[in-house]
C-alpha positions in Angstrom: 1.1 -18.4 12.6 0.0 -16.0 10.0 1.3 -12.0 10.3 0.4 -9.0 8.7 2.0 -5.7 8.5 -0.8 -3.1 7.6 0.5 0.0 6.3 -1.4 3.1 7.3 -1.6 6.0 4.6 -0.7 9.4 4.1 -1.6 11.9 7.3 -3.6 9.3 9.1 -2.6 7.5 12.1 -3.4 3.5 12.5 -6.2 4.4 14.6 -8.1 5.4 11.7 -10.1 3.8 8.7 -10.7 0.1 7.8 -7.3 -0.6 8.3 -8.0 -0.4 12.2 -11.0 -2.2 11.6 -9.0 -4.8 9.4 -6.7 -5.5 12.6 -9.3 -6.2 14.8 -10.4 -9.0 12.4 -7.2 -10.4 11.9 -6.5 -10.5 15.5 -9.7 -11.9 16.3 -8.9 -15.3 14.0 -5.6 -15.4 16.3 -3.0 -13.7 13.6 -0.3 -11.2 14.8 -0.9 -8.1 13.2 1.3 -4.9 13.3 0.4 -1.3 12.0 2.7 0.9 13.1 2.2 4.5 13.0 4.5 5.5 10.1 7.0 8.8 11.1 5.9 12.0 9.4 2.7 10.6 8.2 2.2 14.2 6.9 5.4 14.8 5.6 6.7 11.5 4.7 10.2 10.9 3.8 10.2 7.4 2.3 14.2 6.4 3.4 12.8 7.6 7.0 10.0 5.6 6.9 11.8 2.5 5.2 14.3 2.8 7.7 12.0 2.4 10.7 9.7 -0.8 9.5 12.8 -2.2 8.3 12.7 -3.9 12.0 10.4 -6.3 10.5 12.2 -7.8 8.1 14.5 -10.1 9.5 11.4 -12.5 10.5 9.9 -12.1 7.3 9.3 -15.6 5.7 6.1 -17.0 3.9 3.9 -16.8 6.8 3.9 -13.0 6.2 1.5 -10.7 4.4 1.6 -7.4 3.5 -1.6 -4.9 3.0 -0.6 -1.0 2.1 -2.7 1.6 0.8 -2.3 4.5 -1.3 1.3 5.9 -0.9 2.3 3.3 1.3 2.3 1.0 -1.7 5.3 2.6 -2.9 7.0 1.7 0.6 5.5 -1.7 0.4 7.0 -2.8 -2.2 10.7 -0.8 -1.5 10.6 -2.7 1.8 10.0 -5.4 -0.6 12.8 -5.0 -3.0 15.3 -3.9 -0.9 14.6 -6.9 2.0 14.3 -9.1 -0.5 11.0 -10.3 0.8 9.7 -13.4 -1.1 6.8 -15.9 -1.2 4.1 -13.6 0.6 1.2 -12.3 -0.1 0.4 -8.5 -0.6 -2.2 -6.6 -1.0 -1.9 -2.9 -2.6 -5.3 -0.6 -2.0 -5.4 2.4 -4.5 -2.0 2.4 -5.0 0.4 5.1 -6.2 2.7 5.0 -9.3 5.3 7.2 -10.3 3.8 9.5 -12.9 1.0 10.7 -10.7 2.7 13.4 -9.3 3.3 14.7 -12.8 -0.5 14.8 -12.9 -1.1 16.0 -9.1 0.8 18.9 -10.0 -2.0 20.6 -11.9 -4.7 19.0 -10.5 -4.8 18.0 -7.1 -2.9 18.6 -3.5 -0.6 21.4 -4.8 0.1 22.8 -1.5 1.9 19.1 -1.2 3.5 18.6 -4.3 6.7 19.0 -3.7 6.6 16.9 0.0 5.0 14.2 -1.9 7.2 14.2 -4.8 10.1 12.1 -4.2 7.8 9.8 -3.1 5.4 9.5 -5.8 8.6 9.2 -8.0 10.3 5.8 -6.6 11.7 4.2 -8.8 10.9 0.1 -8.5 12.6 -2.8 -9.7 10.1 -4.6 -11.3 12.9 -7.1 -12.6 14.1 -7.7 -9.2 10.8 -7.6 -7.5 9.1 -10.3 -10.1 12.1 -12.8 -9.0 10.7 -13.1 -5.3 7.6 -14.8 -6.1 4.8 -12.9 -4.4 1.5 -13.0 -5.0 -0.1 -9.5 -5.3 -3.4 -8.0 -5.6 -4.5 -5.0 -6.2 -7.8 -3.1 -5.2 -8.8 -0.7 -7.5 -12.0 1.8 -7.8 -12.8 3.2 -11.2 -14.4 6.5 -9.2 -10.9 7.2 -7.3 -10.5 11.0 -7.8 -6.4 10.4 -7.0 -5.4 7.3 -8.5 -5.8 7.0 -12.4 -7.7 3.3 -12.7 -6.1 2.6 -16.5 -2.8 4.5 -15.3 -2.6 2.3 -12.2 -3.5 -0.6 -14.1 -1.1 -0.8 -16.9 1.8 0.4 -14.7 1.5 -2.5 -11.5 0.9 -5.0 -14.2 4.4 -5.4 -14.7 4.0 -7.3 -11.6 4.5 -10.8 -12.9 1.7 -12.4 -10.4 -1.2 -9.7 -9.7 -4.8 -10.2 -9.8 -6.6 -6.4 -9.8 -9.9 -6.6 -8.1 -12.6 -3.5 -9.8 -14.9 -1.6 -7.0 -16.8 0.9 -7.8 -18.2 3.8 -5.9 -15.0 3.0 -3.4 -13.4 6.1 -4.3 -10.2 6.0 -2.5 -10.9 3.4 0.1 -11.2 6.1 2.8 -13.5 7.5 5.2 -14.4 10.4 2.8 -16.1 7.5 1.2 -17.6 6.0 4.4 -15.2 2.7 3.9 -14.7 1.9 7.4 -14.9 -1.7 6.8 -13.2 -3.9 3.7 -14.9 -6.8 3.9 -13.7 -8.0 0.5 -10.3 -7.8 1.9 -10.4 -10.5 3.9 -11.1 -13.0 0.7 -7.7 -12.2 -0.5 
């Protein structure tokens, strides 16, 4: 049986968005789906947070698939690297990279800067990550006022097996946008 583990994103809970919308769907084709609410979704701490949906790896196997968006694609693929997690299939949704807060730091969310820092600033082994064999895709939107679409681009294709799907007018897959739904989700 097919599971997911939907990761929420930054100050949200899992009752909001189309990732709520996206378990409903999964569940109603008879998947387990888990999307946990993440601790200090406003002030996230990514060891903390690694720490706590670490409880699903130890039935991760290839019946497993991953969806995270924003900065919860830096904990995606962590959980990845570190679990050793191999053979799935994940899905990253305006996903940070480790520069941006470099460029958040003038523009956007100063107030947060520093919370979000460490964060933004994971360092991932793409080397160690490329030798588990997962399939990735990767939903960009050339409008997203946070993530960089070139920046984004050229730094998650060191992925060895990614496929970036373009939107446009998406902005940041978020209800400031009025996505509710991802219908093109569920294609990948």
């Amino acid at each position: 049986m097919k599971k997911y583990l939907i990761l929420n994103w930054w100050g949200w809970s899992s009752k909001d968005g189309w990732k709520s919308w996206l378990k409903i769907e999964l569940e109603s084709k008879a998947y387990e789906v888990f999307l946990p609410n993440l601790p200090n979704s406003n002030n996230p701490i990514l060891e903390e947070q690694l720490d706590y949906i670490n409880v699903y790896a130890w039935d991760f196997d290839e019946d497993w698939n991953i969806v995270g968006h924003s900065l919860w694609c830096q904990l995606a693929l962590k959980f990845i690297e570190e679990n050793k997690i191999s053979n799935n299939n994940i899905i990253l949704v305006a996903p940070s990279y480790p520069w941006l807060a470099m460029e958040l730091e003038e523009e956007k969310f100063w107030d947060k800067f520093f919370t979000l820092e460490k964060y933004y600033n994971t360092e991932l082994n793409f080397e160690k990550i490329n030798k588990l064999n997962n399939n990735y895709t990767i939903f960009l939107s050339h409008d997203d006022p946070y993530i960089n679409f070139d920046n984004a681009k050229k730094y998650y294709s060191q992925l060895k097996k990614v496929n970036f799907v373009e939107f446009k007018n998406k902005w940041h897959f978020n209800r400031t946008a009025w996505v509710n739904e991802l219908k093109e989700i569920l294609d990948y």
